[in-house]
One Martini backbone bead per residue (centre of mass of N, CA, C, O) as a GRO file, in nm:
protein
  143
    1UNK     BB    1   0.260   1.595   1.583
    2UNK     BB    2   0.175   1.313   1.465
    3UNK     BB    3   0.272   0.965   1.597
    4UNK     BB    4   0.445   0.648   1.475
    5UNK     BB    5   0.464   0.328   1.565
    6UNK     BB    6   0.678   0.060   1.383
    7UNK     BB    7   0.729  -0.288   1.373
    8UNK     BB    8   0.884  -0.434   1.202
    9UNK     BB    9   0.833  -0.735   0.973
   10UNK     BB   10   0.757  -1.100   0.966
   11UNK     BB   11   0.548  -1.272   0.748
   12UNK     BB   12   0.772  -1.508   0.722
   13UNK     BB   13   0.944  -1.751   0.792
   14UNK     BB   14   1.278  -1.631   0.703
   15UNK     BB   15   1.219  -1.331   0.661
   16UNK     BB   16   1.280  -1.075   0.705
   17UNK     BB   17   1.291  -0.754   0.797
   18UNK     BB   18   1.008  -0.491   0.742
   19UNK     BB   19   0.849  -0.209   0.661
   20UNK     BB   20   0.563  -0.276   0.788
   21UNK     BB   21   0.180  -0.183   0.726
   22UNK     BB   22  -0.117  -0.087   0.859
   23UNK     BB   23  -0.383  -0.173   0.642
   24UNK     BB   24  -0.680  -0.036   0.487
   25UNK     BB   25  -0.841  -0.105   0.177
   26UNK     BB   26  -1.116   0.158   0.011
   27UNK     BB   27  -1.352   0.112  -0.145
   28UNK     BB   28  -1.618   0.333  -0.164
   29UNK     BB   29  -1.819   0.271  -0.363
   30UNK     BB   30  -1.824  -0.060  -0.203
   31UNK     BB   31  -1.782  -0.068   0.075
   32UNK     BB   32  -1.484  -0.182   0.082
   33UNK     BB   33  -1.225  -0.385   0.275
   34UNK     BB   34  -0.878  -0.438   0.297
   35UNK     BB   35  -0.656  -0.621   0.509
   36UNK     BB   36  -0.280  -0.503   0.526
   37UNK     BB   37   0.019  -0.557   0.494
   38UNK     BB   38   0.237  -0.289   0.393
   39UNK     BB   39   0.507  -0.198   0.177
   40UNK     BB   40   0.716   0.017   0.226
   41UNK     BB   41   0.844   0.212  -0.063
   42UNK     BB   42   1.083   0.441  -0.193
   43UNK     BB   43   1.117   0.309  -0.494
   44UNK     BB   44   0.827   0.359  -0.527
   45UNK     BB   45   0.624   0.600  -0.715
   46UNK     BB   46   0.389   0.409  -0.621
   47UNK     BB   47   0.104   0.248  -0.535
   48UNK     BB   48   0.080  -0.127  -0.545
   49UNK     BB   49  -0.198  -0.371  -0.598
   50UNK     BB   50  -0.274  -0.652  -0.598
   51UNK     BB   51  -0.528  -0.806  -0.698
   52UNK     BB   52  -0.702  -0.913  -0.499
   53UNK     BB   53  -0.780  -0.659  -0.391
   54UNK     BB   54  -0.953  -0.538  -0.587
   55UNK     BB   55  -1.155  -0.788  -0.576
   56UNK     BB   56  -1.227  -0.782  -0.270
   57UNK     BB   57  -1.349  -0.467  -0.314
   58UNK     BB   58  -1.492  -0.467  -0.623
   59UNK     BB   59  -1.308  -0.505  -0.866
   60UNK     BB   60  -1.186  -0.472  -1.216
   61UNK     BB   61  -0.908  -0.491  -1.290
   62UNK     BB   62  -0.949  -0.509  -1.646
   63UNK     BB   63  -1.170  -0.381  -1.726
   64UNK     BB   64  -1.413  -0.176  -1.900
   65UNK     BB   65  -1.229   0.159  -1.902
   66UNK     BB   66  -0.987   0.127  -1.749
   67UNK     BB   67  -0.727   0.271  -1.643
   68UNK     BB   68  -0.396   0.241  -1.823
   69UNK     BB   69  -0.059   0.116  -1.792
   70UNK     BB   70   0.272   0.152  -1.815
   71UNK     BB   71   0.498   0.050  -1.560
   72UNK     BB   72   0.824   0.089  -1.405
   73UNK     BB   73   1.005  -0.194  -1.272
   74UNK     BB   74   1.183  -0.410  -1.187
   75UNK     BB   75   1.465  -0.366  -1.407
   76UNK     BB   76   1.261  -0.210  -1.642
   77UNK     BB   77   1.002  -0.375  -1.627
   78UNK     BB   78   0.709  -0.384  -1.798
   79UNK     BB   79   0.405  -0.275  -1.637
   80UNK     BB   80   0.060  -0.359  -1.619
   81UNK     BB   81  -0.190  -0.118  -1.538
   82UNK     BB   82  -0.486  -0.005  -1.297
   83UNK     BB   83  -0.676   0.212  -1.202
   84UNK     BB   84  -0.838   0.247  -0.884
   85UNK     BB   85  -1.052   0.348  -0.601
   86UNK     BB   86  -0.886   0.455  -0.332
   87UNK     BB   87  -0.844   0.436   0.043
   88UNK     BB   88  -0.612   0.507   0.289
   89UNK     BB   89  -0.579   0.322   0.599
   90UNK     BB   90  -0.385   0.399   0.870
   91UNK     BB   91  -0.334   0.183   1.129
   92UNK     BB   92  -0.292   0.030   1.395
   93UNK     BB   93  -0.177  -0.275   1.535
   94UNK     BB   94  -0.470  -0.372   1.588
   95UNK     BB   95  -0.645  -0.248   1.354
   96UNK     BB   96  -0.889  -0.033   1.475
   97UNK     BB   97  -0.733   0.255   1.448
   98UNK     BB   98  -0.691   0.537   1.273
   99UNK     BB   99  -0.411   0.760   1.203
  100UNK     BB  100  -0.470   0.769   0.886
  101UNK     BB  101  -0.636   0.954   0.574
  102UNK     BB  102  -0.727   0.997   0.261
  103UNK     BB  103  -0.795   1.008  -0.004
  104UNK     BB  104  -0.946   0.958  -0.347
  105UNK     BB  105  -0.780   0.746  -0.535
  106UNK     BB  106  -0.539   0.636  -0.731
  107UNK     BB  107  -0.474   0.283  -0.785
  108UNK     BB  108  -0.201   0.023  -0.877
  109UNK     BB  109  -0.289  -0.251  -1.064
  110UNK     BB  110  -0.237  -0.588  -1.076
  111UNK     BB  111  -0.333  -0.913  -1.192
  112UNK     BB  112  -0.149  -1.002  -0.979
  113UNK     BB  113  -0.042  -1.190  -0.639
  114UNK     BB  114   0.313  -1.180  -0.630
  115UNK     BB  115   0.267  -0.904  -0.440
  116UNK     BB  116   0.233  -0.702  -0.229
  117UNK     BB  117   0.168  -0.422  -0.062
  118UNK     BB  118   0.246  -0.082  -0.184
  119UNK     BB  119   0.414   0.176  -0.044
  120UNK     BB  120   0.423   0.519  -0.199
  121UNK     BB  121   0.525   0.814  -0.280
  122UNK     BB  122   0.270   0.968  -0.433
  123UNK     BB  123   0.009   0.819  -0.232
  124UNK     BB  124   0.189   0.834   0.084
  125UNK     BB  125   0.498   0.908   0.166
  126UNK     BB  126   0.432   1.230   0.145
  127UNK     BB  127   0.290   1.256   0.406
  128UNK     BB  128   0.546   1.224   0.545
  129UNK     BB  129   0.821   1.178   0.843
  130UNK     BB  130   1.039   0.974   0.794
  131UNK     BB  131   1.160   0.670   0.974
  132UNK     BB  132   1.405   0.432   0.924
  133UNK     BB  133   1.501   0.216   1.204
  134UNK     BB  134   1.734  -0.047   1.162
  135UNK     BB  135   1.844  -0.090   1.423
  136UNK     BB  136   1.551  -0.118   1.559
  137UNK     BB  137   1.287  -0.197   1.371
  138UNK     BB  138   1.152   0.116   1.238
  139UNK     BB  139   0.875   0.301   1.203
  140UNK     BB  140   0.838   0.652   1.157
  141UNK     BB  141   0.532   0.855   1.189
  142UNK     BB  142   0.486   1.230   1.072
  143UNK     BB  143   0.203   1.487   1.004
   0.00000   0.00000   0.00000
């Protein structure tokens, strides 16, 4: 079994520590692809990614025709999806190669970017054996 280990990361100076993962998204449509640190979310029902993300791979946040929804935010809080087509691709951690990629999927866009790219269990998290160690600060992914 493929096993890959990650230590948690702290994105800027006074952050916690967090289980961030090297991720890769990829619109294939537009041969495209934005590498983010992406926080592993088990609270998360699926991936949700900032705008940014969906316009620097090519995609039009709220286009027309675009299928969007209502998705329940943090604190039961109405949040506004897109969702636009995506593969992700978790790298290692220099970035250079792929330990795992998944198939072509729909994922959730907000059209602001002031949250993370969240890697959610109906997308991402549900493809493996995770183990969160806490104590050492590792994320431990098996598939």
């Amino acid at each position: 079994m493929p096993r890959a280990t990650y230590p948690f990361m702290q994105l800027h100076e006074g952050a916690r520590l967090r289980p961030y993962l090297p991720i890769e998204w990829y619109n294939p449509h537009e041969n495209k692809t934005f590498i983010a640190y992406s926080l592993a979310d088990t609270g998360a029902d699926s991936c949700v990614l900032p705008g940014i993300i969906a316009t620097q791979t090519g995609h039009n946040v709220n286009g027309t025709g675009v299928l969007s929804e209502v998705s329940q935010g943090v604190g039961g809080v109405n949040v506004r999806t897109w969702k636009h087509t995506f593969r992700i691709r978790l790298k290692d951690l220099s970035f250079r190669n792929v330990f795992w990629e998944s198939e072509e999927q729909l994922i959730d866009c907000v059209e602001h970017s002031n949250i993370p790219p969240l890697l959610g269990v109906a997308n991402f998290l549900s493809n493996f054996i995770i183990t969160f160690d806490y104590k050492n600060s590792l994320t431990i992914l098996e598939y």
